[in-house]
N, C-alpha and C positions, 0 to 999 in steps of 0.2 A: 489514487482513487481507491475507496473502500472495498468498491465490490456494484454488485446490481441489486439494487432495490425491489423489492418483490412482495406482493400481497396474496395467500390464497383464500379462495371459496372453502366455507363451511355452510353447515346448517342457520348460523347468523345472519346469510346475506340473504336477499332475495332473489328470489330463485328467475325471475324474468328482467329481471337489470341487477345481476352482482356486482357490477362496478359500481354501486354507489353504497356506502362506508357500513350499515346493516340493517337488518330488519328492522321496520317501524315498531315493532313492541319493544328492543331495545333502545336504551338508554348510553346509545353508545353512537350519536351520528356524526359527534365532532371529531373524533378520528378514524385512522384506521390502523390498523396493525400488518407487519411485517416482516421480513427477514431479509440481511446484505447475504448474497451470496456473494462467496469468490472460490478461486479454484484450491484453498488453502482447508475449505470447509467438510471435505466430502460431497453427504449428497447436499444437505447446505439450505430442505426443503422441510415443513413442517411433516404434509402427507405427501406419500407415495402417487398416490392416484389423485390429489385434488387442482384443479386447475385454478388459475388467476390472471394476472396482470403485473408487466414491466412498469415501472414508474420512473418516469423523463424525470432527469436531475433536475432542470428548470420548478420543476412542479413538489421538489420534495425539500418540506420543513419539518425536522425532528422535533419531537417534541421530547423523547425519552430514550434508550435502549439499553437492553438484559441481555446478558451472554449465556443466558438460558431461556427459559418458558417464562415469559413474565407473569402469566395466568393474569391475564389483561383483562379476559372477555367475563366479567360480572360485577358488581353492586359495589365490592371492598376496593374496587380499582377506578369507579368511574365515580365523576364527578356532581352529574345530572342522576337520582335516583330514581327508582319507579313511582317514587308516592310523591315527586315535583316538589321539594323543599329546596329552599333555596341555594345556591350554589356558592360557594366560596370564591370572593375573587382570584385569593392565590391561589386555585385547585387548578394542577394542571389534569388532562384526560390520561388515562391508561399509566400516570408517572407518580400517584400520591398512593395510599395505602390507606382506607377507611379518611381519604383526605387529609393526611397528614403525609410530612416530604419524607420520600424514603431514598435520599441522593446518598451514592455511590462514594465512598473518599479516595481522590484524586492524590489524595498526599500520600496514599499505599500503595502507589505506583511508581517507576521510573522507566527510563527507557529500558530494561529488557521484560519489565514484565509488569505484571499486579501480583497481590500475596491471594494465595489460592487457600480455597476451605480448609481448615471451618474460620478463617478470619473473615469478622464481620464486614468485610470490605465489601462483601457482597451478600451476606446471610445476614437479615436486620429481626428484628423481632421489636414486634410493638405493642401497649396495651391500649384493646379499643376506643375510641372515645365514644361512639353510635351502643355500643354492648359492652358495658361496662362489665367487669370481673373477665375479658376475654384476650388471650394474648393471640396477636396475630402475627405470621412471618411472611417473610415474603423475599427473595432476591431485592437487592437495590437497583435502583433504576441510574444509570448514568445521563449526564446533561448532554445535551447536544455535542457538546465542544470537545467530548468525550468519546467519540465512538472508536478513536484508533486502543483505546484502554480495557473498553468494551470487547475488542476482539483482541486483546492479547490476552486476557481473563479467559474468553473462550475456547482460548487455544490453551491455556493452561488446564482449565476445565474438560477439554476434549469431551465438546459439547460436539455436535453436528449442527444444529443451530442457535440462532442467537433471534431476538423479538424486539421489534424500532416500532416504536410507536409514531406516526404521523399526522400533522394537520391534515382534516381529510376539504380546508377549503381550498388552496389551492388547486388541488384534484379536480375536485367538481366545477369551478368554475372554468379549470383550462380546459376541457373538456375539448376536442378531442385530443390535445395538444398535452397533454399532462401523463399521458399514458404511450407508451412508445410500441407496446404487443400484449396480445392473451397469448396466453400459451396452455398446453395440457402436458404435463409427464407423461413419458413414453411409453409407460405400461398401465395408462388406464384403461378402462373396456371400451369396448364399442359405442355405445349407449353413454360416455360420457365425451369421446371424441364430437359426436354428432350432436350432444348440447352445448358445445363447445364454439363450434365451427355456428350455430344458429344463434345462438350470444352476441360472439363475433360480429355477425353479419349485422343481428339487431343496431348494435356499438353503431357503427357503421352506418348504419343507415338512417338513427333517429341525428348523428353528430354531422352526419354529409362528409364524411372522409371517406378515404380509401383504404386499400391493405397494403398498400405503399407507404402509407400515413402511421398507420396503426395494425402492423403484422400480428399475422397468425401462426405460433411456434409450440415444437414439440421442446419440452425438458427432458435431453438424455442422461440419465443414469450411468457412471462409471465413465463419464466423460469429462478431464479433468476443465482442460483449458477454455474450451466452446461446446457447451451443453445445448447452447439452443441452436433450434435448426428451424427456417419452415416449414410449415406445415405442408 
């Protein structure tokens, strides 16, 4: 097993149903973004203080993952732009670069490792094709079938975290079933505990589940093996 699947809140999501994949003004509904934690990572989280949601295995389809910051969340990453031009059938979300494939080579790998920077195994650099004369870079995205490579790259890299990009339909339609807990880091403030736990209850109450269904957990820091605890 990789690890736990995990999504947090930013400024992206909506602020009175974050569990659903982001803000209507983006162009980002068809997935969502993530991070595996395991006890190999550290803290293993993007922020400190930002809360989110466990993701039930049943409910999780990769669609990509970076053993760093994939910088997912804008225009050169997504598929669907703001000004509705038409979409690429083979464009996947959050895994192309200005829609062009920016896949990881799996033949730079063996079993103890990947080849670490500056080989292009994972640093790609591309010239645009939307802004022409403009060279873009970007980490590679590894395929699905990929992610134990994904985290030895990580580990090579002694990164803290790593970024999976996921279908975000599965999610929405298992609903309440596709999400296992929210949880909040254990050194958020006050004022994010208590929108937290009101989230929570929302979840809860518009899906008809319980918190036997769909816990409520603290993420503790410096805690290698079992971070999460009830709330």
């Amino acid at each position: 097993m990789a690890g736990v699947l995990v999504s947090q809140w930013d400024i992206h999501h909506q602020e009175n149903k974050p569990w659903l994949p982001n803000a209507p003004d983006w162009e980002m509904g068809d997935h969502f973004t993530g991070t595996i934690k395991n006890r190999m990572m550290g803290s293993g989280l993007w922020g400190r203080d930002l809360p989110g949601f466990v993701v039930a295995p049943m409910a999780t389809r990769v669609l990509c993952s970076y053993s760093a910051d994939g910088t997912t969340q804008g225009d050169l990453k997504a598929c669907r732009r703001r000004h509705h031009d038409p979409v690429p059938a083979d464009c996947i979300p959050g895994c192309n670069l200005d829609r062009l494939p920016i896949w990881c080579n799996p033949g730079l790998c063996n079993a103890t490792g990947c080849v670490a920077y500056p080989n292009p195994t994972y640093y790609l650099t591309i010239e645009s094709v939307s802004q022409p004369g403009r060279t873009l870079h970007s980490d590679c995205a590894w395929p699905p079938a990929s992610l134990q490579w994904m985290l030895k790259q990580q580990a090579l890299r002694n990164r803290a975290t790593n970024e999976v990009v996921f279908d975000s339909r599965p999610i929405t339609d298992g609903f309440p079933a596709s999400l296992e807990a929210f949880f909040v880091p254990d050194n958020a403030d006050a004022d994010r505990r208590r929108w937290v736990q009101a989230t929570h209850r929302a979840f809860l109450d518009e899906y008809g589940a319980s918190a036997e269904e769909v816990a409520l957990l603290t993420f503790n820091y410096g805690v290698g093996d079992h971070p999460f605890q009830v709330m």
